[in-house]
C-alpha positions as CSV (number, residue, x, y, z in Angstrom):
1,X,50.6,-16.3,0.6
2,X,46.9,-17.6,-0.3
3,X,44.6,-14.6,0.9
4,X,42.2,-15.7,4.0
5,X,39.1,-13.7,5.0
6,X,37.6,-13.9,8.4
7,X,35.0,-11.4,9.2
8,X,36.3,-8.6,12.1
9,X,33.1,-7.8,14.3
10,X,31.9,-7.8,18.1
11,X,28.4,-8.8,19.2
12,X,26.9,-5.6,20.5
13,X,23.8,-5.6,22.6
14,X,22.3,-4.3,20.0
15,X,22.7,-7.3,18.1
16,X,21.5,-9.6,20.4
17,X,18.4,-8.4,20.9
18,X,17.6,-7.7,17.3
19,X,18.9,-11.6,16.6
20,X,16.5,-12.5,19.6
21,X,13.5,-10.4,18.2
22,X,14.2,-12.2,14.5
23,X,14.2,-15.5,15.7
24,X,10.7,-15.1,17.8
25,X,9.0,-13.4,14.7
26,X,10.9,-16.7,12.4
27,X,9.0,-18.7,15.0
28,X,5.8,-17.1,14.6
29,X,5.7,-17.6,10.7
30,X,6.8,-21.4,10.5
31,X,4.5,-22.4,12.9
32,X,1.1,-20.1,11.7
33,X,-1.8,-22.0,10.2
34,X,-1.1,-20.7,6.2
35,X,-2.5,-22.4,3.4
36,X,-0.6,-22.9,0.4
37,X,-2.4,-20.2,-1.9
38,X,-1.2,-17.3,0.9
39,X,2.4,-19.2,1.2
40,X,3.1,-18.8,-2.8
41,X,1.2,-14.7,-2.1
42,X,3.8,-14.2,0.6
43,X,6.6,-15.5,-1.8
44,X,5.3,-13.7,-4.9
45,X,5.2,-10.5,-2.7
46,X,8.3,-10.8,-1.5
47,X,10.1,-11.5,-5.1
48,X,8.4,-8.2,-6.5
49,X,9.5,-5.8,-3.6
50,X,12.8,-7.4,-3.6
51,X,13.2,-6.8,-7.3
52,X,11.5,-3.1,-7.2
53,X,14.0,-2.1,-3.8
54,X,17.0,-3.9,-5.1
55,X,17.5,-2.3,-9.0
56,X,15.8,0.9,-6.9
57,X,18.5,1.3,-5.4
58,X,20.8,1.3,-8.1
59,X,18.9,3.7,-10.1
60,X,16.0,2.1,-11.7
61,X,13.2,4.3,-12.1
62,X,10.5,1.7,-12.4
63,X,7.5,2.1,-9.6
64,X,6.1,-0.9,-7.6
65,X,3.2,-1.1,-9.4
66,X,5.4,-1.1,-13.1
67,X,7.6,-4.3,-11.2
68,X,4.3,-5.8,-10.2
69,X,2.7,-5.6,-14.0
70,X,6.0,-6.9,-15.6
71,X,6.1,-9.6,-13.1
72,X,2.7,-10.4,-14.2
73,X,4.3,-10.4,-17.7
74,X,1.9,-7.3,-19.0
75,X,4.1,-4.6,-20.6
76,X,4.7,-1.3,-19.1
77,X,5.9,2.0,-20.9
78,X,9.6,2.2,-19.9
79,X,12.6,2.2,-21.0
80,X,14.5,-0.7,-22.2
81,X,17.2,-1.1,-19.8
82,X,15.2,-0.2,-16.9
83,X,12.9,-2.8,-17.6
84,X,15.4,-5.4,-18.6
85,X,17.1,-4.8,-15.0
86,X,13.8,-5.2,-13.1
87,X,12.9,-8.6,-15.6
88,X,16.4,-10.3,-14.9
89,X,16.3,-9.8,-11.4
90,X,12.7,-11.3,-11.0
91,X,13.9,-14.5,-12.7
92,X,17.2,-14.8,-10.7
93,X,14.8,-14.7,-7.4
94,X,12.5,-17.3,-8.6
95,X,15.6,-19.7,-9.5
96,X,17.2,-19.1,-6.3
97,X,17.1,-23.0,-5.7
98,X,18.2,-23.8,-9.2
99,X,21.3,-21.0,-8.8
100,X,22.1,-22.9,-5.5
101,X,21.6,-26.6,-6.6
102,X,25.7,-26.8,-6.4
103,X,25.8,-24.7,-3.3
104,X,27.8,-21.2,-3.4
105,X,30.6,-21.2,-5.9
106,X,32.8,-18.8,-7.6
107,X,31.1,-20.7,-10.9
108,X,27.4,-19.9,-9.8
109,X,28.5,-16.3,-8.6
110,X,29.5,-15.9,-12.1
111,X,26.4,-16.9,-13.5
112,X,23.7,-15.4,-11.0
113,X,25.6,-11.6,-12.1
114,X,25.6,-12.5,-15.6
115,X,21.6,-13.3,-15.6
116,X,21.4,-10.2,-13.1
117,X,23.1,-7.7,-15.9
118,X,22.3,-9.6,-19.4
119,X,21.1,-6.8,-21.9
120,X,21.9,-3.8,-19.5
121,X,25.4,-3.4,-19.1
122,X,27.3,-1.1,-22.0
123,X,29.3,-3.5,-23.0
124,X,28.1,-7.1,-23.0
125,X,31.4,-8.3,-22.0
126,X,31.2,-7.2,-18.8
127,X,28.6,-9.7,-17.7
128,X,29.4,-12.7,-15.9
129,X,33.3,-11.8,-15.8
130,X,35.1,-9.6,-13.0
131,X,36.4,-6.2,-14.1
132,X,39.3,-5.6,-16.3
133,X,38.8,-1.6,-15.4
134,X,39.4,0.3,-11.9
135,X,35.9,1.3,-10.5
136,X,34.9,3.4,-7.6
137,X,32.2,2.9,-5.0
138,X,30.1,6.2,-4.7
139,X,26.6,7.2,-4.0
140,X,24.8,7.3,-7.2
141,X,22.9,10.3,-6.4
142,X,25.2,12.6,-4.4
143,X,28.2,11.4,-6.4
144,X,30.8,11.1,-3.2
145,X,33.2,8.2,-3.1
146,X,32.2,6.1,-0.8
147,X,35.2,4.1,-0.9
148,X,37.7,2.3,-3.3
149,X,37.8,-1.0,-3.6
150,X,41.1,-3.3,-4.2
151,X,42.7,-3.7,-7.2
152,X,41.1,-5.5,-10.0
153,X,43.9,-8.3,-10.0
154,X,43.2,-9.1,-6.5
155,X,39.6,-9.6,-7.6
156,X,39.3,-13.7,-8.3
157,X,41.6,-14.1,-4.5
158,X,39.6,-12.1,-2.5
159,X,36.5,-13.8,-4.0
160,X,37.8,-17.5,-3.2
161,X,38.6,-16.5,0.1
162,X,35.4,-15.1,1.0
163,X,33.4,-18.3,-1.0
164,X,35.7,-20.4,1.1
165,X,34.3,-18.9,4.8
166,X,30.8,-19.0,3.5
167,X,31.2,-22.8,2.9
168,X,33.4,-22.9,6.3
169,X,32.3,-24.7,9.4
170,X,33.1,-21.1,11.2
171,X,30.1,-19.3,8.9
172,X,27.8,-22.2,9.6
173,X,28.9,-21.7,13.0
174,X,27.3,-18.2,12.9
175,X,23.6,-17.0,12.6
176,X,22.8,-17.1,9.6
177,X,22.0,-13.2,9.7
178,X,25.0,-12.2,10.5
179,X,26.9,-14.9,7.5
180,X,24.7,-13.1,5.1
181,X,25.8,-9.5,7.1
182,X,29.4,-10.3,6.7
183,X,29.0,-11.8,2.9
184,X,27.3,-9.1,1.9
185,X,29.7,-6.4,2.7
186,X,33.2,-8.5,1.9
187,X,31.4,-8.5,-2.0
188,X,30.5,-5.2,-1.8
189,X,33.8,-4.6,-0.2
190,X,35.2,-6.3,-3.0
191,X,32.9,-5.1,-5.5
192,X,34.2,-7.9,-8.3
193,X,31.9,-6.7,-11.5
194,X,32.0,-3.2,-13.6
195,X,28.5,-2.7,-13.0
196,X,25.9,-5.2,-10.2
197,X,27.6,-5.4,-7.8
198,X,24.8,-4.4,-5.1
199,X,22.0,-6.4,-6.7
200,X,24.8,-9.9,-6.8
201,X,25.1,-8.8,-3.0
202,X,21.8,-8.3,-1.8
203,X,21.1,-11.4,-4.1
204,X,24.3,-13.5,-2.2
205,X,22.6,-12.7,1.1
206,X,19.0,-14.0,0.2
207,X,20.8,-17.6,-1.2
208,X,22.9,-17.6,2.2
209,X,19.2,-17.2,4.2
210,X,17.7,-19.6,2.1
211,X,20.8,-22.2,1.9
212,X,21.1,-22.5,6.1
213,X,17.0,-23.0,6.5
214,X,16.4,-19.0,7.4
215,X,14.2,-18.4,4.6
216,X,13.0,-21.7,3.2
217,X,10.1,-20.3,1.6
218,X,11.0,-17.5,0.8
219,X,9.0,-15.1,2.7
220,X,11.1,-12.0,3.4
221,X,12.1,-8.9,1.2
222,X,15.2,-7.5,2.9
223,X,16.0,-5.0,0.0
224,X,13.1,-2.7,1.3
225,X,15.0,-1.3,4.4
226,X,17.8,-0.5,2.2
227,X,16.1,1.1,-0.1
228,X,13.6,3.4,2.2
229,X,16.2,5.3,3.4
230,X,19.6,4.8,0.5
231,X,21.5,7.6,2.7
232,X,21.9,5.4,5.9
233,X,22.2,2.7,3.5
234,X,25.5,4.6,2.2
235,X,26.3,5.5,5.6
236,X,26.4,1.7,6.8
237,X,28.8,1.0,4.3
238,X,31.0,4.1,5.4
239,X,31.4,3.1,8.8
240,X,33.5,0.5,8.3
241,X,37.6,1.8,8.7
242,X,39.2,0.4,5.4
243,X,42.7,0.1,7.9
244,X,41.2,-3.3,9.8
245,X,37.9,-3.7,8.1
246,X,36.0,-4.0,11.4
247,X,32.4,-4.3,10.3
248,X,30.4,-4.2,14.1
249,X,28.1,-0.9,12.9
250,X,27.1,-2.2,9.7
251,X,25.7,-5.8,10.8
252,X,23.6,-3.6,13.4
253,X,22.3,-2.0,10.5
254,X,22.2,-5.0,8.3
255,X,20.6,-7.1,11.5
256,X,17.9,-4.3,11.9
257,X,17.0,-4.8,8.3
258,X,16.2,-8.0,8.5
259,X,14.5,-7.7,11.7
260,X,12.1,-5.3,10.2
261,X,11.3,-7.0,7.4
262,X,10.9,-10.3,8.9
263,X,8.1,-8.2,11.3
264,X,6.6,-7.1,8.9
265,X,6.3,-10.7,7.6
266,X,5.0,-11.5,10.7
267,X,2.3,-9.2,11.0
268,X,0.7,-9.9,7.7
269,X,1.0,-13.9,8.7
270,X,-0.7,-13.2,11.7
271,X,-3.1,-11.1,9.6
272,X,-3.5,-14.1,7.4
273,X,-3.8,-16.9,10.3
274,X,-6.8,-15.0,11.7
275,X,-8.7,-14.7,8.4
276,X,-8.2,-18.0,8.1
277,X,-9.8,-18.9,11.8
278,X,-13.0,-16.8,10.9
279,X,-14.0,-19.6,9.0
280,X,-15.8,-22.6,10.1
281,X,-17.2,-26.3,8.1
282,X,-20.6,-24.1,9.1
283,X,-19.6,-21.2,6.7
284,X,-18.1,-17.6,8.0
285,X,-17.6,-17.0,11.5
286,X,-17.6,-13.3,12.4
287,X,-15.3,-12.5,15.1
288,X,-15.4,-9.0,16.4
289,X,-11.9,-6.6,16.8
290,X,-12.0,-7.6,20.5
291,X,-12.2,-11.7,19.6
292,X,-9.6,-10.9,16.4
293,X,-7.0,-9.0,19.0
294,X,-7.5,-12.0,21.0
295,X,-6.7,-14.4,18.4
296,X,-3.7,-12.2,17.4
297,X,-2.0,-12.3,20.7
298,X,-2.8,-16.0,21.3
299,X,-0.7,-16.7,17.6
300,X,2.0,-14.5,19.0
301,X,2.1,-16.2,22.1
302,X,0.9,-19.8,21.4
303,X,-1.8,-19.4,24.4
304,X,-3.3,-17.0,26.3
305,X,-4.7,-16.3,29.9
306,X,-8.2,-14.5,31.5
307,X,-5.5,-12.4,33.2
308,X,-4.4,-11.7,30.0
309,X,-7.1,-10.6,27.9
310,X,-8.3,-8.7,31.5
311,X,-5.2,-6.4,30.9
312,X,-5.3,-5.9,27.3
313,X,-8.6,-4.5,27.5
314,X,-9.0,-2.9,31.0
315,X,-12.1,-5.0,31.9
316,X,-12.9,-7.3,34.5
317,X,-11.8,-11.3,34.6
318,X,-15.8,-11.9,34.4
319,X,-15.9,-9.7,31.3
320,X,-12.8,-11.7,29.9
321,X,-14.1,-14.6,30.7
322,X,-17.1,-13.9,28.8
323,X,-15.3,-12.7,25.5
324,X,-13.2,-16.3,25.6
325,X,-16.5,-18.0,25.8
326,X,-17.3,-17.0,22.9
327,X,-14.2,-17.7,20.7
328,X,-14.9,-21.5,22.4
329,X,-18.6,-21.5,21.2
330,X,-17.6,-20.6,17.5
331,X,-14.5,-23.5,18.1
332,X,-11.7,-21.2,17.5
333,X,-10.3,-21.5,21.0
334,X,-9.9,-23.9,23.6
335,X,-9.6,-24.4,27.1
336,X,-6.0,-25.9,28.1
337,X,-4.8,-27.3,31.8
338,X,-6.5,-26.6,35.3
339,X,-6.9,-24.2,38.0
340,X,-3.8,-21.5,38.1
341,X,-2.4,-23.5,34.7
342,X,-5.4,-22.8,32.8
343,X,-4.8,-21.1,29.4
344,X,-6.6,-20.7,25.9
345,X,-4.8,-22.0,22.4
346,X,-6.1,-21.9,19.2
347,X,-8.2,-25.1,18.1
């Protein structure tokens, strides 16, 4: 009997409204003013904490600021394999869209874990093939089995089935989220390699983002979550009975990951879109933290209202009206619609 997979969760409240949150932030970034030198900063960023997180997680001692000076390609003092780890998963990030030119396949699978481990594993064998010995899933640091996965002949099934619902008009069906939730767990589920196992499935979910238009450019670091708190990490991976595989509590946790790095995304775009508006062809425009709040709310919101800016600061419409006044005058706002419909949007 060929061996199916379909994912066994329930949309939770929860879910919703973290899927809701995602997808106004998601707006937010696409459609903020950033020039091409802060895209490929955003991008850059984004590799180097997923890299640092990811192998972090897995025991790589290596600090943010040793990732960020390898990724530069300036040596650090460090061991071999650490640094090794950290190097191969900074070039498998960069590649994404060469790793994905075919799509996902058990072929490119192969591959992306091979580059992943190459020079790290203890024996070289082991890299870019599934297991030929019985693992265990356990927390690294506490040592407790976290679970045991299935038998290493029904690796190379288990794996078709689950590239087959990935490629499957019910995953493309689903926010794309929660077909990078469920991949992520069925491989770690799975867990198809001797060793990199959690760096090929935090790597599977950022090529599912980026293959279904999430992530395009690349802009979000989703390995950071995981790794600021590994326990609840481990403890999302627990909650899921091995009897019917029912996976509801860890895409909550999986969702709010994303959710909070894709805010954090947004705050620093937002940042970035309002540095941007202090300049003018006339040379620097200096806005005040009033005019920049302003400015802030009006990208989060597209436009704003005297009512509005009334509220946020507890002063009078005439004292509002005054402060928008000014962002016209130095031609960073203007003045939309008529009467009651009247609003301010960025020039």
């Amino acid at each position: 009997m060929k061996t199916l997979y379909n994912p066994n969760f329930k949309y939770t409240n929860k879910m919703v409204k973290l899927l809701t949150n995602i997808a106004v932030s998601r707006e937010i970034i696409i459609n903020s003013p950033l020039i091409p030198k802060w895209e490929i900063t955003l991008r850059s960023d984004a590799i180097i904490r997923s890299a640092h997180s990811s192998t972090s997680i897995e025991g790589n001692r290596l600090s943010f600021e040793q990732v960020s000076a390898l990724a530069e390609g300036r040596e650090i003092m460090a061991s071999r394999k650490d640094k090794q780890e950290v190097l191969n998963y900074l070039k498998v990030l960069e590649n994404i869209d060469k790793f994905t030119e075919s799509g996902i396949e058990e072929e490119g699978l192969l591959k992306i874990h091979q580059n992943l481990t190459s020079g790290t594993l203890e024996d070289a064998s082991d890299s870019g093939v599934y297991r030929n010995k019985y693992v265990v899933v356990a927390n690294r640091h506490t040592g407790e089995i976290i679970f045991s996965p299935p038998k290493n002949n029904e690796v190379p099934e288990l794996i078709k089935a689950l590239i087959i619902w990935i490629n499957s008009a019910a995953a493309n069906e689903c926010d794309p989220v929660i077909a990078a939730g469920c991949a992520h767990y069925e491989f770690v589920r799975i867990h198809p390699f001797v060793d990199g196992n959690g760096r090929t499935a935090r790597v599977l979910a950022a090529i599912i983002l980026f293959l279904k238009g999430f992530d395009t450019k690349r802009f979000f670091c989703l390995d950071d979550y995981y790794d600021s708190d590994r326990p609840a990490y481990y403890k999302a991976l627990q909650s899921v009975n091995p009897k019917n595989i029912e996976i509801t509590e860890w895409l909550e946790y999986f969702i709010e990951g994303v959710s909070v790095s894709i805010n954090a995304v947004k705050e620093r775009v937002i940042r970035l879109s309002s540095e941007r508006l202090r300049k003018t062809v006339k040379g620097q425009v200096a806005l005040t933290e009033r005019q920049m709040k302003i400015v802030e709310k009006i990208v989060n919101n597209h436009q704003i209202k005297i009512g509005d800016i009334a509220l946020m600061f507890n002063i009078t419409r005439q004292a509002a009206l005054k402060e928008i006044s000014k962002l016209i005058k130095l031609k960073v706002v203007k003045l939309s619609g008529r009467g009651k419909n009247s609003c301010y949007a960025l020039i």
